[in-house]
C-alpha positions, 0 to 999 in steps of 0.5 A, a space after each residue: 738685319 740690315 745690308 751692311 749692318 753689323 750686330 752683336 751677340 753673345 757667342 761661343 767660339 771654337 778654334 782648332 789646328 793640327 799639331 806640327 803640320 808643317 813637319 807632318 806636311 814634310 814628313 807625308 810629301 803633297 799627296 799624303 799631306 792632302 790626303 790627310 787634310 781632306 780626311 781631317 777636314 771631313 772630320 771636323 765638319 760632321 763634328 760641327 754638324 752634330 754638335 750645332 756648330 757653324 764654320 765660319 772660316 777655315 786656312 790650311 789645316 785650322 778651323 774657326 767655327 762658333 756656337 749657341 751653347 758653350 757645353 755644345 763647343 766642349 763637346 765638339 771639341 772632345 770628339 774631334 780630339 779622340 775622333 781624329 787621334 785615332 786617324 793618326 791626327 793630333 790637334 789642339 783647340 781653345 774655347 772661349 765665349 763672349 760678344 762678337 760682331 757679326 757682319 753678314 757671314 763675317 765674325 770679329 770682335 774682341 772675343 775672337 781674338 780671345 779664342 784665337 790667343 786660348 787655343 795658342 795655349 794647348 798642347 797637342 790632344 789638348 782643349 784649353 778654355 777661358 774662365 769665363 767659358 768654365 764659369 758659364 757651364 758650371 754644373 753640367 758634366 763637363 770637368 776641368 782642371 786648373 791652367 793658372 793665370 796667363 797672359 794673352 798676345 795683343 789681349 789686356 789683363 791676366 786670363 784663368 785658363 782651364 784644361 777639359 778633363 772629361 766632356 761626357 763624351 763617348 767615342 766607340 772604338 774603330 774597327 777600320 785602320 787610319 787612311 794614313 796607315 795604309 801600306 804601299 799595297 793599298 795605295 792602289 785604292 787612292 788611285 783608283 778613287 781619284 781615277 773614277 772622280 775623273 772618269 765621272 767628270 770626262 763622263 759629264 763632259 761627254 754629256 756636255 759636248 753632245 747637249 742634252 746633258 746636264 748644264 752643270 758637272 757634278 761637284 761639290 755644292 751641286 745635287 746630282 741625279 744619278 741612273 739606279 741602273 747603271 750608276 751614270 750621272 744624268 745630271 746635276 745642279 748647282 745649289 746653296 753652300 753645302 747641302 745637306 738634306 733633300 725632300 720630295 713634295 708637292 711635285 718638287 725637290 727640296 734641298 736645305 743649304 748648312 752654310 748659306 741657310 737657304 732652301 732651293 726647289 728643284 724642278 724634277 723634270 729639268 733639275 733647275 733650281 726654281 726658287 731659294 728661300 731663307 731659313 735664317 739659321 743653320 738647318 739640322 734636318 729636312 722633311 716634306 708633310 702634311 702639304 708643308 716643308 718642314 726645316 728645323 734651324 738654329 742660331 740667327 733665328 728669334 735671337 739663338 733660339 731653335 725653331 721649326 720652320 713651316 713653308 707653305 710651298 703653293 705661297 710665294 710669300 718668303 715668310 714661314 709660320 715659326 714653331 718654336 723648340 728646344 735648344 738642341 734639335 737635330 733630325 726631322 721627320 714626317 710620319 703618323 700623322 705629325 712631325 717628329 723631331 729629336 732634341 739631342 740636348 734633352 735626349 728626347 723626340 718632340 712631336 708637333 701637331 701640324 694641325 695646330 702647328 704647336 708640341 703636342 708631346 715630348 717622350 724621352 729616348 736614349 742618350 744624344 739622339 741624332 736619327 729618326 724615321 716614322 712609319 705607320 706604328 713605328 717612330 725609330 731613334 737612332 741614339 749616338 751616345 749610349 749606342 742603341 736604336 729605340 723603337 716608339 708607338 707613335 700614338 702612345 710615345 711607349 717604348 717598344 724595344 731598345 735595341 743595342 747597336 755595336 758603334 754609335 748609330 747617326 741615321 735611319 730609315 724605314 721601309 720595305 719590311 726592314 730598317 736600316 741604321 747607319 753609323 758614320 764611325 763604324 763605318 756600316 749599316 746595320 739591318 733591322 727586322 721590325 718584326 722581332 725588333 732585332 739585327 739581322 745582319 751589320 754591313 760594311 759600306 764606304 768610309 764616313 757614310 751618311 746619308 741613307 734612302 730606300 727605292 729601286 729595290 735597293 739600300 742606297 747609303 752615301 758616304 762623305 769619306 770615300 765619296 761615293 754611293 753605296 749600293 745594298 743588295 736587301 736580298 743578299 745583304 750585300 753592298 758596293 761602291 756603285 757611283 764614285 763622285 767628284 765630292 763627299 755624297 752627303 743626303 741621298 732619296 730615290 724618287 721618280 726612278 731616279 737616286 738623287 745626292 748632295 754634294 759636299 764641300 772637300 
């Protein structure tokens, strides 16, 4: 696309808000109010991330986001109503599909309007959507009930609007209490949280004062190296709008940026960002293999559909070769010789031949895959819906084991004669003896944890909650908060002695 030029295209959009927050706002004071805001905020974008979805824009306690696929947005919008139901916060959304004008980041049009004026319509915990959305999902499993004809605000004619009923969607309960239900006695943690924020920043500006420190303070959108010794910053750079992966290969970092779809590389000696590519769509995952930068993207890319893009890193050529894939992708890895990708639509894990750069074959897994790792004789899936982490032969696709896990499992990692999964709604990593394919212990880690990484002879979890990074012990099965950080720790890897993390977006 052109500078200045706008574009149209068939797009789902999604708005959302919470019910009452003027009086909510009153009834918390400031510091609650944010505190659930933040809470609020974090919620709905891992929800998008998961649901491929794309924030556009968000005011005060409202989120604007679009989609490639309706049923996509349906069920975003399901799991943010319960998710977020069960924290004490009620919201409303509206849903709505058709053309839109883009302009660079910028989203307008007719068919925003629409959305907007349909979400005005819900009641609280409920999903309002055209009928022209409910027409374009008929015969998925999503079902709905009749709203009658409305009129919209500022928008011509008469609108049939349908209420969702059920999107197919499953969220475990929680076993940890809403952050606004805590009592007085546990508003110490608040404090402490935000005391350690502060401490890291006067710790960086110490650096800072004496030189030879890091030329950016730690913060949201940066990558952070972090001591696996001490838990003292060495040091952090800026980077693309919301990083969410990070890589090691051909001497260098690798970093994927959600909102700005870029890939940085980072210098590991200087930390600096030594070059920004364009992936052209949203990223879903990171991996380095087989002398390639592998990024898998949805959206702008070959007209909506997902790709796998392949990055020479020695080529100083922008241009990467375009492994075209399902709808529906998400995690990446690299592992046995190939890569290895799973495609949470079709409940299946792609493997692509980086010989060939082409899908040599598909093997079905549980139900919305989100996790994967490979090792040698292993690839191991982390399925969110039906709760079980799935164990393949890499050379044959059979499955060896399915093991049940308590909450919906989102990440995993092999390695060290263990694998350890990682459930952002339970709140805990789960650990996983490959020699008899069953759980050894379930930890509790830090509040929406994500990101997880192994090295230094330790289990290093990120958590986007409580922003912090989370030290597991394997030897005791044991964790603590061992770095607490400006912003929510997204992606983390141990590489060259050092651990590193990407910052999130408040």
């Amino acid at each position: 696309m052109k500078r200045g030029r706008s574009e149209r295209s068939l797009t789902t959009v999604l708005f959302t808000d919470i019910v009452g927050s003027t009086e909510r706002a009153v009834e918390l004071g400031d510091r609650r109010w944010k505190v659930l805001l933040g809470a609020h905020h974090r919620v709905v974008r891992k929800a998008l991330r998961r649901n491929r979805g794309h924030e556009v824009d968000t005011a005060g306690d409202g989120f604007f986001a679009t989609f490639d696929q309706p049923a996509d947005a349906v069920r975003c919008a399901a799991e943010l109503v319960e998710v977020l139901r069960r924290a004490g916060i009620e919201i409303r959304a509206g849903i709505h599909m058709g053309e839109v004008e883009r302009m660079g980041p910028k989203v307008g049009g007719v068919a925003v309007h629409i959305g907007a004026r349909v979400a005005s319509k819900a009641g609280p915990g409920e999903i309002i959507v055209s009928g022209t959305l409910r027409d374009l999902v008929a015969g998925s499993d999503i079902r709905f009930a009749e709203r009658g004809v409305e009129t919209l605000k500022g928008v011509p004619g008469e609108w049939r609007l349908f209420s969702v009923t059920d999107a197919g969607v499953h969220v475990p309960e929680l076993e940890e209490p809403s952050p606004l239900d805590q009592k007085p006695r546990r508003r110490r943690s608040w404090i402490v949280g935000a005391v350690a924020a502060v401490v890291t920043a006067i710790v960086v500006a110490v650096a800072l004062s004496r030189g030879g420190g890091p030329t950016t303070a730690a913060g949201p959108n940066t990558v952070v190296r972090i001591d696996p010794a001490s838990g003292k910053v060495r040091g952090a750079e800026q980077v693309g709008s919301r990083p969410t992966g990070i890589t090691f290969g051909a001497g260098s970092m690798w970093v994927v940026n959600d909102s700005d779809r870029t890939l940085n590389r980072i210098d590991p000696s200087s930390g600096k960002v030594v070059q920004t590519r364009s992936v052209g769509g949203t990223p879903t995952g990171l991996a380095f293999g087989d002398g390639s930068v592998w990024v898998p993207v949805f959206g702008e890319t070959l007209g909506g559909e997902a790709a796998v893009l392949r990055f020479n890193p020695g080529s100083a050529s922008d241009a990467p070769k375009v492994i075209r894939v399902p709808n529906g992708i998400q995690s990446i890895a690299y592992g046995a010789g190939s890569i290895w990708i799973v495609n949470k639509n079709g409940n299946s894990v792609i493997q692509i031949d980086p010989a060939t750069d082409s899908i040599s074959h598909t093997y079905g897994v549980g139900q919305a895959p989100e996790g994967i790792a490979v090792t040698d004789d292993a690839v191991w899936v982390a399925n969110s819906i039906d709760q079980t982490v799935w164990r393949l032969d890499p050379h044959s696709g059979d499955v060896i084991a399915r093991i049940p896990i308590l909450t919906g499992p989102t990440t995993v990692v092999a390695g060290g004669g263990a694998v350890w999964v990682v459930s952002a709604l339970g709140n805990d990593v789960v650990r996983i003896d490959p020699a008899t394919n069953g759980i050894v212990t379930t930890i509790k880690v830090g509040t929406n944890p994500s990101g997880v990484a192994i090295g230094g002879g330790a289990v290093w979890v990120g958590s986007l909650g409580d922003r912090a990074l989370w030290r597991v012990d394997p030897k005791r099965n044991t964790a603590r908060a061992f770095a607490r950080l400006p912003s929510g720790v997204d992606a983390v890897l141990v590489e060259r002695g050092v651990v590193w993390v990407s910052l999130h977006e408040p």
